[in-house]
C-alpha positions as CSV (number, residue, x, y, z in Angstrom):
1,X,13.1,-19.7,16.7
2,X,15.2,-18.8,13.3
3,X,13.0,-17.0,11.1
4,X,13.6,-16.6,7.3
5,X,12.7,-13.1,5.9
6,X,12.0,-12.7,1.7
7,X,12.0,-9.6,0.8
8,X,14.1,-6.6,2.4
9,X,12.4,-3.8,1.0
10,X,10.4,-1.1,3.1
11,X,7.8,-3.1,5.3
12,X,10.6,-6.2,5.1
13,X,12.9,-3.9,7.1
14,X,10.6,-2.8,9.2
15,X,9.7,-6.9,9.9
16,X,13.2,-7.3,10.3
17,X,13.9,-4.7,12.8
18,X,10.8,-6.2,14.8
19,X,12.1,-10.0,14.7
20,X,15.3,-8.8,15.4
21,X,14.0,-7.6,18.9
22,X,12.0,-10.2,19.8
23,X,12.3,-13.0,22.6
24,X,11.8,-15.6,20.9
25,X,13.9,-14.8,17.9
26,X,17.1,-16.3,17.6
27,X,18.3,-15.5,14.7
28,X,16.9,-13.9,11.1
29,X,17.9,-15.5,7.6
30,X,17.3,-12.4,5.3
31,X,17.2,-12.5,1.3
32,X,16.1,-10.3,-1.5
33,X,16.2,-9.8,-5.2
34,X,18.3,-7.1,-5.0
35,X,21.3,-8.9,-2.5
36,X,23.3,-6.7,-1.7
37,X,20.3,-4.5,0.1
38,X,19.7,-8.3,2.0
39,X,23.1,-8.7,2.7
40,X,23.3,-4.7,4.3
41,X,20.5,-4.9,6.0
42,X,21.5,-8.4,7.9
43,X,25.0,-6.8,8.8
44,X,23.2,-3.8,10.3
45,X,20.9,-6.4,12.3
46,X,23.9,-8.9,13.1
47,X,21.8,-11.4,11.2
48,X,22.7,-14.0,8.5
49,X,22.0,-12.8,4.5
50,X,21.4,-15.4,1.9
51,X,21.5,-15.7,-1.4
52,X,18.4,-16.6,-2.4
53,X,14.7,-18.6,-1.0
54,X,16.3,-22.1,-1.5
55,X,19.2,-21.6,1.0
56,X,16.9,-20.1,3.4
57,X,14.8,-23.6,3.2
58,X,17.9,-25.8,2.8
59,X,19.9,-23.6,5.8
60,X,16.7,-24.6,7.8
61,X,14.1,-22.1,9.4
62,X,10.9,-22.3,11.6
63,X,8.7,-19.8,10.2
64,X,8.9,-17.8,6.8
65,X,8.1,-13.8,6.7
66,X,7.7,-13.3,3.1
67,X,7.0,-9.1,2.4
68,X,6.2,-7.9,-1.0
69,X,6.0,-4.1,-2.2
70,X,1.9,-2.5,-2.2
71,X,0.7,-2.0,-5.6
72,X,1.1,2.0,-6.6
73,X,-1.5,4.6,-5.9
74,X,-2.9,5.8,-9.2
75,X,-2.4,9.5,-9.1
């Protein structure tokens, strides 16, 4: 299966390292706002970093992880 990841923040790393691990993951398309954290954190996986959510359609996936940042705690 070739899963697309958006968002490479905290909990999207975490989802990466996971996917990245599991059987039935071939391979991770990872993509962020901020690119070159996506692009680092693919080369640390071995995965593929792209350049933004169209390519990750247009490149061709199976599933779509999409991770967003949790809203502050007021302090």
């Amino acid at each position: 299966m070739r899963v697309g990841v958006i968002g490479t923040g905290r909990i999207g790393t975490v989802h990466a390292h996971t996917l990245s691990r599991h059987r039935d993951v071939g391979s991770l398309i990872l993509t962020d706002a901020d690119g070159a954290r996506a692009q680092e954190l693919a080369q640390r996986l071995g995965e593929t970093a792209a350049p933004g959510v169209d390519e990750i359609f247009r490149w061709g996936v199976d599933v779509v992880v999409i991770t967003t940042a949790t809203r502050p705690t007021p302090s």
